[in-house]
N, CA and C atoms as an extended XYZ file, in Angstrom:
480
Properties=species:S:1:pos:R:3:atomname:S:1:resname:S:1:resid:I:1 pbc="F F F"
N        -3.789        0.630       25.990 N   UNK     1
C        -4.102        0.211       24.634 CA  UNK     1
C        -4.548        1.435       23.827 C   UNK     1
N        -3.950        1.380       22.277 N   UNK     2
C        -4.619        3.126       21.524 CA  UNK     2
C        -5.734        2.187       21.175 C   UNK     2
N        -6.643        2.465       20.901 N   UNK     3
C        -8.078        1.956       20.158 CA  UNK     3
C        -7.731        2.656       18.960 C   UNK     3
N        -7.688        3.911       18.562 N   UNK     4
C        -7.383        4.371       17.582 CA  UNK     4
C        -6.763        3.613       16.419 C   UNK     4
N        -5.471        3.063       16.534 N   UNK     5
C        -5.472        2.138       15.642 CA  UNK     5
C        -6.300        0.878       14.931 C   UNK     5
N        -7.085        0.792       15.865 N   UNK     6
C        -8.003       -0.635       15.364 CA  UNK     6
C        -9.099       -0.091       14.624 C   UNK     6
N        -9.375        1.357       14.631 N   UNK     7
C       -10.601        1.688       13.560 CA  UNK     7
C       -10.082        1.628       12.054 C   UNK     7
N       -11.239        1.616       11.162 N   UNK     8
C       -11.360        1.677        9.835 CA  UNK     8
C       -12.558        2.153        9.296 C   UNK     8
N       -12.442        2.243        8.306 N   UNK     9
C       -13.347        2.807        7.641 CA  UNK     9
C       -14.555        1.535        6.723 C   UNK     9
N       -16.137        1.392        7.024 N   UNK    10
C       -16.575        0.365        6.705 CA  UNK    10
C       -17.122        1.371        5.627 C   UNK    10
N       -18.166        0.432        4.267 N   UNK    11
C       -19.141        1.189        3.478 CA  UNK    11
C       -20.659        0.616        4.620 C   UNK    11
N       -21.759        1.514        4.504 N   UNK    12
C       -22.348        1.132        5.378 CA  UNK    12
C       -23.445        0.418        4.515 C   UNK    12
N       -23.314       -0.665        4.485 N   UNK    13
C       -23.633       -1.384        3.127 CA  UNK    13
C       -23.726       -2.689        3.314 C   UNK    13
N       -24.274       -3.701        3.482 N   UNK    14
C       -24.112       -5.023        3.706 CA  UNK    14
C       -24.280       -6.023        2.540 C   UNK    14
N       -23.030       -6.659        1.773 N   UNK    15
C       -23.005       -7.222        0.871 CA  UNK    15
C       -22.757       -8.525        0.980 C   UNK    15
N       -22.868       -9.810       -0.180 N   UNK    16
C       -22.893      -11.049        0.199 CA  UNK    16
C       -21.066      -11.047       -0.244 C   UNK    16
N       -20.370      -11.551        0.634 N   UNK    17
C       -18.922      -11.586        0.451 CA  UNK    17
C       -18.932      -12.794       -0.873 C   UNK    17
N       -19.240      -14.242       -0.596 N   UNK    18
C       -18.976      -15.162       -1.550 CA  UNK    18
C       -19.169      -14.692       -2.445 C   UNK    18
N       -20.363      -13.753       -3.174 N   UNK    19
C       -20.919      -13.712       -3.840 CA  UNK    19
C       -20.009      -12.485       -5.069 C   UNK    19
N       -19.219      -11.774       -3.901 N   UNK    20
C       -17.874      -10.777       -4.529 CA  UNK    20
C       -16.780      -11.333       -5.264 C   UNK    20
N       -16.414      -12.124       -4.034 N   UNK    21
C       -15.350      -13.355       -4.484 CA  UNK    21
C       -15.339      -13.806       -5.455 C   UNK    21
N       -16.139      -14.804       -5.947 N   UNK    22
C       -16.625      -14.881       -7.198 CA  UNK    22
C       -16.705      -14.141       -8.301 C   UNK    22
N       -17.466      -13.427       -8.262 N   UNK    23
C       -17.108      -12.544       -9.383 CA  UNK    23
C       -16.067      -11.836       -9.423 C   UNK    23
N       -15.347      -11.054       -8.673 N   UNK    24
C       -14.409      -10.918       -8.867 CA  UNK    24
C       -13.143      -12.113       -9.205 C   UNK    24
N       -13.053      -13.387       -8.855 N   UNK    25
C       -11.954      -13.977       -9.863 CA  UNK    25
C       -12.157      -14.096      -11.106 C   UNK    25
N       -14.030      -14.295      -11.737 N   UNK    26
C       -14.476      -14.155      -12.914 CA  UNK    26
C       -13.464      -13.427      -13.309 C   UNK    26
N       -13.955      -11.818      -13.052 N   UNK    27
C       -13.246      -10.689      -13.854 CA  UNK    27
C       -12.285      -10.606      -13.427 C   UNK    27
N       -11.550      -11.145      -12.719 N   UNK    28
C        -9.849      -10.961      -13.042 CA  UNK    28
C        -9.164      -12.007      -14.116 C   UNK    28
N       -10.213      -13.869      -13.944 N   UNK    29
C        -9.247      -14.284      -15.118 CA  UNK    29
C        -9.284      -14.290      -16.605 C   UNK    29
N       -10.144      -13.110      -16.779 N   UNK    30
C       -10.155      -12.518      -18.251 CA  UNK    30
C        -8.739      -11.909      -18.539 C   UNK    30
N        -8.110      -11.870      -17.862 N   UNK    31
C        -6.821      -11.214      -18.231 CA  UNK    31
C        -5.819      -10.890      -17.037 C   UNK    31
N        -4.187      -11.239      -17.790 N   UNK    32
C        -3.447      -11.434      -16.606 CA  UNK    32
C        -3.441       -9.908      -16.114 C   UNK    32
N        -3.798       -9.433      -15.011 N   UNK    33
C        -3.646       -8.080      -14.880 CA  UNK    33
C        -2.173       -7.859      -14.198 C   UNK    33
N        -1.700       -6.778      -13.722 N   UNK    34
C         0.099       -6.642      -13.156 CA  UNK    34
C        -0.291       -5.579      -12.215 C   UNK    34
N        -1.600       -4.654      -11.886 N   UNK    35
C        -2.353       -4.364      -11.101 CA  UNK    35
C        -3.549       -3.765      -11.133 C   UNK    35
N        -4.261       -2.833      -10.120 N   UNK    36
C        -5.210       -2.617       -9.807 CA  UNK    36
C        -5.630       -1.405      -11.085 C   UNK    36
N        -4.968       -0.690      -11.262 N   UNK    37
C        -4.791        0.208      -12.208 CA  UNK    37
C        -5.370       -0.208      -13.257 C   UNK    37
N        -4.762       -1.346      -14.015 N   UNK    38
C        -4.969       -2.444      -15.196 CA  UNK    38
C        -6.280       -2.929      -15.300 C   UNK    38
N        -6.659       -3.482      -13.909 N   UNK    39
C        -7.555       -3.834      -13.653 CA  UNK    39
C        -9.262       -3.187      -14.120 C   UNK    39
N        -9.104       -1.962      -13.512 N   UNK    40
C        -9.658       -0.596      -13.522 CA  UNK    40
C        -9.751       -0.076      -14.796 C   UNK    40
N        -8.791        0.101      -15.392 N   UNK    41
C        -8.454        0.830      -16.978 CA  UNK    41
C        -9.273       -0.211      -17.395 C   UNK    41
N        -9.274       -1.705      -17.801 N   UNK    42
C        -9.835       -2.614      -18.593 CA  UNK    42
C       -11.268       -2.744      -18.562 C   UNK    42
N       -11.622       -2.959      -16.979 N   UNK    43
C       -13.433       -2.729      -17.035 CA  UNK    43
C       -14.267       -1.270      -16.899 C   UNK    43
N       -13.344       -0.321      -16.595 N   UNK    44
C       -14.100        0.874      -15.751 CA  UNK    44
C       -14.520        0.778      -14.226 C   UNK    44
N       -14.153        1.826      -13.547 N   UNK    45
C       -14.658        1.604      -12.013 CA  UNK    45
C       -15.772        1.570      -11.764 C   UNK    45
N       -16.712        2.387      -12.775 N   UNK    46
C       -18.394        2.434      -12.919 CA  UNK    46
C       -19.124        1.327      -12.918 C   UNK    46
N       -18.456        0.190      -13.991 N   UNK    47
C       -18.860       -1.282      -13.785 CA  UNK    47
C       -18.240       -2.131      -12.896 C   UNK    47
N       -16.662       -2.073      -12.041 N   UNK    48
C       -16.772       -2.843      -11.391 CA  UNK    48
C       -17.418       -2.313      -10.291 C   UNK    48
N       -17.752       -1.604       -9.450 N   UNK    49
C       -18.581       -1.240       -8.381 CA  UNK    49
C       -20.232       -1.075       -8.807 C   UNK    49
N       -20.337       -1.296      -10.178 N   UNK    50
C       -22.087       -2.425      -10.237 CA  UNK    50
C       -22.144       -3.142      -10.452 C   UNK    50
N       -20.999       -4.475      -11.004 N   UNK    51
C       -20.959       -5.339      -10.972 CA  UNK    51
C       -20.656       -5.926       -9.580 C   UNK    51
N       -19.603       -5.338       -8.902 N   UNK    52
C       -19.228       -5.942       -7.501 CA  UNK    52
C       -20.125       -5.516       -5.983 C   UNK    52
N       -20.623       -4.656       -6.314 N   UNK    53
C       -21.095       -4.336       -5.230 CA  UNK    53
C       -22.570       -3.696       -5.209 C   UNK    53
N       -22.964       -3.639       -6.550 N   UNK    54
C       -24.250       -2.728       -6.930 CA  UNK    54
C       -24.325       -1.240       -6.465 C   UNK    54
N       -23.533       -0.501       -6.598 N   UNK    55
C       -22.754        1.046       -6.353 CA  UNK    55
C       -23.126        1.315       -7.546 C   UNK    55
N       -23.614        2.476       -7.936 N   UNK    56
C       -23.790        2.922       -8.877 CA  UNK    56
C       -23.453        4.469       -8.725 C   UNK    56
N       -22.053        4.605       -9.773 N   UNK    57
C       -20.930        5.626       -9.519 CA  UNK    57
C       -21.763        6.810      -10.429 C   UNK    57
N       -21.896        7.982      -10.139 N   UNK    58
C       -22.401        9.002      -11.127 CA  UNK    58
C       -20.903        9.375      -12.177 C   UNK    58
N       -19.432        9.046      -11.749 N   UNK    59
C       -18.463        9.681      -12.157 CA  UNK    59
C       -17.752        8.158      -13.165 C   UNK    59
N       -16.881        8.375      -13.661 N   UNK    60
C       -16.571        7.872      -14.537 CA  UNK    60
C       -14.554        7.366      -13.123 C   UNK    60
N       -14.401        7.969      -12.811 N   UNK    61
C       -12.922        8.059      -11.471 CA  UNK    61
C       -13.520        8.116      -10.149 C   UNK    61
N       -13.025        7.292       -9.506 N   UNK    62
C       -13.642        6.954       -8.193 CA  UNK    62
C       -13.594        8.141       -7.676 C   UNK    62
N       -11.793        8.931       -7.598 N   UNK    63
C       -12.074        9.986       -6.604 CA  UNK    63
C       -12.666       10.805       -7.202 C   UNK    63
N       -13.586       11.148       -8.364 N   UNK    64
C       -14.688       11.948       -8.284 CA  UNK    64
C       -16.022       11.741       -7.880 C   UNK    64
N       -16.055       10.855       -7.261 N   UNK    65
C       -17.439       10.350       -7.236 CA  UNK    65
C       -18.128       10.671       -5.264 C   UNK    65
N       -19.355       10.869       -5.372 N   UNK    66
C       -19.934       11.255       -4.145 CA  UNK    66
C       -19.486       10.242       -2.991 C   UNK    66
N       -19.454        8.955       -3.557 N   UNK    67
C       -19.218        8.009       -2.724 CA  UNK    67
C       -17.267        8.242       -1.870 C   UNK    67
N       -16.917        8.419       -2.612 N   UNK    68
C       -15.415        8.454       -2.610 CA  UNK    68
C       -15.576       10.093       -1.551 C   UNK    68
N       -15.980       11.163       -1.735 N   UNK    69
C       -16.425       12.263       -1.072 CA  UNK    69
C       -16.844       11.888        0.287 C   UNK    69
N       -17.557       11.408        0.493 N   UNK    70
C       -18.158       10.846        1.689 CA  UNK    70
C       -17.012       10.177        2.716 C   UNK    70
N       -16.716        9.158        1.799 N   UNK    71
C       -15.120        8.593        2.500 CA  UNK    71
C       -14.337        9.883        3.063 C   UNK    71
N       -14.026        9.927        2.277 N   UNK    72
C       -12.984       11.128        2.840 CA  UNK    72
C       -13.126       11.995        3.719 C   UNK    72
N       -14.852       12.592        3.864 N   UNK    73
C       -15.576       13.483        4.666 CA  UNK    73
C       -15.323       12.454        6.517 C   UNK    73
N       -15.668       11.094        6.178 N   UNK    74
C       -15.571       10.587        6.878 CA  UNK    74
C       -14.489       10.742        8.300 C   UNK    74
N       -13.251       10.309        7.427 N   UNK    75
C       -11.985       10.472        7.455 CA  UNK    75
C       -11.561       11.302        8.189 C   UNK    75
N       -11.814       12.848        7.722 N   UNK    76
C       -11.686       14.024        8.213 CA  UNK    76
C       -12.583       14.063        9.810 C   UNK    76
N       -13.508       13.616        9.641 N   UNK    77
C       -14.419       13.856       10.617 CA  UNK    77
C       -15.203       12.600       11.107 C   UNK    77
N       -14.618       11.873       11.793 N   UNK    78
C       -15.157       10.812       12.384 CA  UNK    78
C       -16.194       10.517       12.855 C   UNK    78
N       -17.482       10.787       12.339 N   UNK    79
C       -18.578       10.680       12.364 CA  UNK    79
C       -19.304       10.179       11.629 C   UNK    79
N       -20.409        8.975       11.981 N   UNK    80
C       -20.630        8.522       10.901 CA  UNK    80
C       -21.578        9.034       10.083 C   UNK    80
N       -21.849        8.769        8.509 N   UNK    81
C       -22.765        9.475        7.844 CA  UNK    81
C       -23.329        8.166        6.639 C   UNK    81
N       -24.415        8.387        5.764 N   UNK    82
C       -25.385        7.545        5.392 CA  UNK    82
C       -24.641        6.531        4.786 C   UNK    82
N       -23.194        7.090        4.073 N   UNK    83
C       -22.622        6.043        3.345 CA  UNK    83
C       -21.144        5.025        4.317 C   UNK    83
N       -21.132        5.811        5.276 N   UNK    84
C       -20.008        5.197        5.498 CA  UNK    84
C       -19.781        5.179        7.120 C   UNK    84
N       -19.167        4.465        8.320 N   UNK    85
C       -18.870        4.441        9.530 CA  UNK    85
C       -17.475        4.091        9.846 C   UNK    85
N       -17.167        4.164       10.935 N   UNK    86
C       -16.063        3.873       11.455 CA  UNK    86
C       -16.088        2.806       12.691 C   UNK    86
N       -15.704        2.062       12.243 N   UNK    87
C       -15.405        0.281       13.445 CA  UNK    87
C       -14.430        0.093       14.096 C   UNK    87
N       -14.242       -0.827       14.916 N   UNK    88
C       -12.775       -1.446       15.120 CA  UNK    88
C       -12.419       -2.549       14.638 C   UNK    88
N       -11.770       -2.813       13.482 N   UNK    89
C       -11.374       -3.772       13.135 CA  UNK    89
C       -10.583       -4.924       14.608 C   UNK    89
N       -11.210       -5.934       15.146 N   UNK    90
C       -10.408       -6.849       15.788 CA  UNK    90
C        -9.998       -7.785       15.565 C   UNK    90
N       -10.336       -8.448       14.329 N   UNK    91
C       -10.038       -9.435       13.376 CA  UNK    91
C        -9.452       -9.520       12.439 C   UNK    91
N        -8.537      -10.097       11.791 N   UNK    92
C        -8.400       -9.902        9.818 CA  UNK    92
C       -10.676       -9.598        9.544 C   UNK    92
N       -10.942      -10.369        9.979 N   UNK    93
C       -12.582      -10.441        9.215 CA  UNK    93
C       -13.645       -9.781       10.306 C   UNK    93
N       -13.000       -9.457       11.272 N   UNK    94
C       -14.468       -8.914       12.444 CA  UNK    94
C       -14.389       -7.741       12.823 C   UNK    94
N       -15.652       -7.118       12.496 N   UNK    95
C       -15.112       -5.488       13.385 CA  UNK    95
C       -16.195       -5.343       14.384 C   UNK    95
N       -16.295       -4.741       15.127 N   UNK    96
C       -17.064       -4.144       16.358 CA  UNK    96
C       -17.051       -2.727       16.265 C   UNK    96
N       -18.630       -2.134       15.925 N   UNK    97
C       -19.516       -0.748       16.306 CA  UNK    97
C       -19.289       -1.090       18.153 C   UNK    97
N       -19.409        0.270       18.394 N   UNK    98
C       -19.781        0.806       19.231 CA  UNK    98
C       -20.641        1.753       19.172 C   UNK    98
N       -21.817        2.250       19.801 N   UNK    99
C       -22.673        3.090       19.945 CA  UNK    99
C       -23.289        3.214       20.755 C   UNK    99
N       -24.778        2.618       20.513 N   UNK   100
C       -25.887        2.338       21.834 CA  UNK   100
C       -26.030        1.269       21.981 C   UNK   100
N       -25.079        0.727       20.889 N   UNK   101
C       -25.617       -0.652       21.073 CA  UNK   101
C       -24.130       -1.489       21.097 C   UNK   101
N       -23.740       -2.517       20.632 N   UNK   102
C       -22.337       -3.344       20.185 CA  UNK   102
C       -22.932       -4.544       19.029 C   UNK   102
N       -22.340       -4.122       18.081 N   UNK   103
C       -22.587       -4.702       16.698 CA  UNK   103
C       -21.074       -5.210       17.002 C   UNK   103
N       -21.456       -6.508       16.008 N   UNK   104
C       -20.396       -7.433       15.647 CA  UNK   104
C       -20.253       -7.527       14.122 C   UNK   104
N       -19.420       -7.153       13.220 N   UNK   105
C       -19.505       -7.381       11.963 CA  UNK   105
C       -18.475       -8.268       10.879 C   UNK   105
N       -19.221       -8.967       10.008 N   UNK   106
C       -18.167       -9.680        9.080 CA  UNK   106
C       -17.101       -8.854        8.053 C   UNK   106
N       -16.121       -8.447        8.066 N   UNK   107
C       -15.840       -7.395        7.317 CA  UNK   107
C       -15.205       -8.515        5.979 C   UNK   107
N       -15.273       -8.110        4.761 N   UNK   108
C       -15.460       -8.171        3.285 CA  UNK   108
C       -13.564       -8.532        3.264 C   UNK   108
N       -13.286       -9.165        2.712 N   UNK   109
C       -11.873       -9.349        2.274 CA  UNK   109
C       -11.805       -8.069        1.180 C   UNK   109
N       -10.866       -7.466        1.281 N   UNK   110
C        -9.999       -6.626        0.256 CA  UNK   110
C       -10.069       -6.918       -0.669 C   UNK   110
N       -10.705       -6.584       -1.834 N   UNK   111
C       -10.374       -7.379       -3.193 CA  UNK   111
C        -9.122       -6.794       -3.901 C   UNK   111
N        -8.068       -7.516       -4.106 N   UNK   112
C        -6.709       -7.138       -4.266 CA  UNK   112
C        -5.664       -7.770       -5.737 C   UNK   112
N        -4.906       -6.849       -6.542 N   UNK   113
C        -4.092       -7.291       -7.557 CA  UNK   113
C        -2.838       -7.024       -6.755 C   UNK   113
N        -1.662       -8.052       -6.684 N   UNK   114
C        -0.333       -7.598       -6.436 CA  UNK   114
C        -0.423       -7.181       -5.071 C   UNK   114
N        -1.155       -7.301       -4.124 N   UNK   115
C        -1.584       -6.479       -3.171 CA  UNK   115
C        -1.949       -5.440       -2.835 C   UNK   115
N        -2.763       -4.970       -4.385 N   UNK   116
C        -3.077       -3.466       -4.208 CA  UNK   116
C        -4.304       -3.433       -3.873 C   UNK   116
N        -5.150       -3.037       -2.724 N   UNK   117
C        -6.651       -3.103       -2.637 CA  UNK   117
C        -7.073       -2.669       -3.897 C   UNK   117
N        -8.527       -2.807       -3.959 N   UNK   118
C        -8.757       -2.094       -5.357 CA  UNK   118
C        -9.821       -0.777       -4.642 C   UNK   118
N       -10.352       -0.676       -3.453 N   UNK   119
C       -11.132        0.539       -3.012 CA  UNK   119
C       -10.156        0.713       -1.584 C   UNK   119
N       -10.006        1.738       -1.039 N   UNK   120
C        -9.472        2.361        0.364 CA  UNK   120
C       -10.740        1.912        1.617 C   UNK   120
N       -11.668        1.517        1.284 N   UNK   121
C       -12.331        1.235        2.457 CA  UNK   121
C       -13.268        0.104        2.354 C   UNK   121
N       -13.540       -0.628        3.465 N   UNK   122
C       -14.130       -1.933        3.522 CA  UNK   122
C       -16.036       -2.230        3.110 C   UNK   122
N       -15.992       -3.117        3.007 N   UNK   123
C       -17.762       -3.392        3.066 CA  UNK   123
C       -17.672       -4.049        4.160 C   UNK   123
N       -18.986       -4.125        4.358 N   UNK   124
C       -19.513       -5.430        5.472 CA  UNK   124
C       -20.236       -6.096        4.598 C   UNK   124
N       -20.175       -7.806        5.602 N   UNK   125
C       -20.640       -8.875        5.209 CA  UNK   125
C       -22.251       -8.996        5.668 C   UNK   125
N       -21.892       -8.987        6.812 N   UNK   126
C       -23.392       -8.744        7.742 CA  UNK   126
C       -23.412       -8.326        9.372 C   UNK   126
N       -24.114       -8.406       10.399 N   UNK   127
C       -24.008       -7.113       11.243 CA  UNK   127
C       -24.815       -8.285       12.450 C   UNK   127
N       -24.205       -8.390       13.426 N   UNK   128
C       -25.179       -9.221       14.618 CA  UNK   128
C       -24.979       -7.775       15.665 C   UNK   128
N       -26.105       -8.078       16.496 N   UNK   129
C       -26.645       -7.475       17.401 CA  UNK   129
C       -26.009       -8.380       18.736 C   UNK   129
N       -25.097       -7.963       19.669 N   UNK   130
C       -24.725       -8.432       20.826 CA  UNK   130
C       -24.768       -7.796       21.871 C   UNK   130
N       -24.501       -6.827       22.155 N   UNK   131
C       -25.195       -5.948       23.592 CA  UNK   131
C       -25.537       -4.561       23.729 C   UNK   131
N       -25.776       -4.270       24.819 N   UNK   132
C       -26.246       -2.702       24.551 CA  UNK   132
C       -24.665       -2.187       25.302 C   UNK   132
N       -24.897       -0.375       25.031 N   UNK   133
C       -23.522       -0.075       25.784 CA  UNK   133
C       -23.508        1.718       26.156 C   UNK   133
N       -24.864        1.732       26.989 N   UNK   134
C       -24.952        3.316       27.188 CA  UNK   134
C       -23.878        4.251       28.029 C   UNK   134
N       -23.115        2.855       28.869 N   UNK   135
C       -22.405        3.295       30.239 CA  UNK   135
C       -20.657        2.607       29.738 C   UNK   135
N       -21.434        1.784       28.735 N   UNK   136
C       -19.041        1.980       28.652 CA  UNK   136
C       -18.904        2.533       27.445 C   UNK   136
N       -17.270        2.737       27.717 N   UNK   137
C       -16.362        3.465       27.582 CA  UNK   137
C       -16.120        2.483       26.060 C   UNK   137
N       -15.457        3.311       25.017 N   UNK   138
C       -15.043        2.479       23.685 CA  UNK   138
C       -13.746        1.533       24.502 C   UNK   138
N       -13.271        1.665       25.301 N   UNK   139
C       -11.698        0.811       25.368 CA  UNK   139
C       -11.586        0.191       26.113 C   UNK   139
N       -13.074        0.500       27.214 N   UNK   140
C       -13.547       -0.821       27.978 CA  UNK   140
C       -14.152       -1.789       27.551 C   UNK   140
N       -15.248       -1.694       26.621 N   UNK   141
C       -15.853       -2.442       25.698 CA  UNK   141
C       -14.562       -3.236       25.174 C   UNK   141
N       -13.677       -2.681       24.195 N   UNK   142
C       -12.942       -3.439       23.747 CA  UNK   142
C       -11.769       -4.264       24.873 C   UNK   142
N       -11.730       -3.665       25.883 N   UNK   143
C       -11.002       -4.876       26.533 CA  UNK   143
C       -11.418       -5.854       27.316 C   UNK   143
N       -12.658       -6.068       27.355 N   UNK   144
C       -13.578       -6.590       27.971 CA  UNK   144
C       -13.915       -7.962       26.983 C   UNK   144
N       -14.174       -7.391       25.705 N   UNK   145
C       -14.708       -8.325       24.754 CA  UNK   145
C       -13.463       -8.955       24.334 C   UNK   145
N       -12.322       -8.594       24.675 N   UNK   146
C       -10.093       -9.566       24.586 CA  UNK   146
C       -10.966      -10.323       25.295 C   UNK   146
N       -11.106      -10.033       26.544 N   UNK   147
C       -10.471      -10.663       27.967 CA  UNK   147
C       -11.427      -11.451       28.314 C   UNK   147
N       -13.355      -11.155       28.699 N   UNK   148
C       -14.443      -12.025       29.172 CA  UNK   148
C       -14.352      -13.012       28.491 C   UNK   148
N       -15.167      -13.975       29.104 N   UNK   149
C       -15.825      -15.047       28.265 CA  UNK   149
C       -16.983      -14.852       27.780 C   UNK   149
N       -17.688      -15.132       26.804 N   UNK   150
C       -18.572      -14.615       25.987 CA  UNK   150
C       -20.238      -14.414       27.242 C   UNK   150
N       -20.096      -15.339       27.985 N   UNK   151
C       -21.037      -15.140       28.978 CA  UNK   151
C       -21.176      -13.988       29.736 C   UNK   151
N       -19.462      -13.950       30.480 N   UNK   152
C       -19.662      -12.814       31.411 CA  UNK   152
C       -20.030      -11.635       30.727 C   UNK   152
N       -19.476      -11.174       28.923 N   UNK   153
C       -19.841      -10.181       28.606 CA  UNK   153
C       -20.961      -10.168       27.912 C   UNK   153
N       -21.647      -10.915       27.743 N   UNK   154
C       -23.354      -10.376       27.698 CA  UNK   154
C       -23.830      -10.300       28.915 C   UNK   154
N       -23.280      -10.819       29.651 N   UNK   155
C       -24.205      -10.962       31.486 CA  UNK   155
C       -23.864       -9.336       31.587 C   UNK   155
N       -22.191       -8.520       31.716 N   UNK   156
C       -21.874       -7.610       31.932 CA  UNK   156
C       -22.659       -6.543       31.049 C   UNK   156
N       -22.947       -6.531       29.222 N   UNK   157
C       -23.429       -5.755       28.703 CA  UNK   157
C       -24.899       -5.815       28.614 C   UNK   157
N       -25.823       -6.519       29.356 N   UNK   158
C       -27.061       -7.096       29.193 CA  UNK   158
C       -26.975       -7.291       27.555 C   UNK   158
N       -26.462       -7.991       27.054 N   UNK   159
C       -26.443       -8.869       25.555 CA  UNK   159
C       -28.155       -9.311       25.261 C   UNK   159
N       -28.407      -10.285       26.583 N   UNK   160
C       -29.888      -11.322       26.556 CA  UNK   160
C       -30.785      -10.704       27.376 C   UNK   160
């Protein structure tokens, strides 16, 4: 199995998803948009990322902005840093940290025109605590958590 493919890029940020949703169809049915661009041009990225997410952009263009920097730093260097981490997406909606520990996370639907995301990287919803993991391996963890039943792998990761 590559694991590699199943990572992504999260904001390290825990936001209320419904609460996106929502507003975001608000501000989309102010106007038929044709995409993300449109979208963007009409409110500013400055307000939708304080309106959507409470981000508060110093730049007026995402890719100038520290936040957008960070991403990318990310990217380059797979390590995580204050604004941003790297997961495995195993779900359309669930990702799994690995570290010292095994986090389970809700990951944020895409907010999307035409199918264009409107940011390159995800939020989280919220973050459970399920086992520790000083002694495995990232691709044992993940094939473990396919394959166990939710018992054997907290019994296996001391979870309880």
């Amino acid at each position: 199995m590559n694991i590699d493919k199943l990572k992504i890029i999260v904001r390290n940020k825990e936001v209320d998803n419904a609460e996106i949703s929502t507003k975001f169809s608000l501000m989309e049915a102010k106007k038929d948009f044709i995409s993300i661009d449109d979208f963007i041009s009409f409110f500013g990225i400055s307000n939708i990322m304080k309106e959507l997410f409470e981000e508060n952009l110093e730049e007026s263009e995402l890719k100038k902005s520290l936040l957008y920097k960070e991403y990318k730093n990310i990217g380059l260097n797979p390590t995580n840093n204050n604004y941003f981490k790297v997961i495995y997406r195993m779900h359309k909606d669930i990702g799994l940290e690995i570290c010292e520990h095994i986090y389970l996370y809700r990951i944020v639907s895409n907010l999307e025109i035409n199918k264009e995301p409107l940011l390159p990287w995800y939020y989280i919803g919220n973050k459970k605590y399920i086992a520790d993991t000083w002694w495995g391996k990232d691709e044992e963890i993940i094939n473990d958590i396919n394959k166990l039943t939710l018992v054997d792998f907290i019994a296996k990761y001391k979870g309880i």
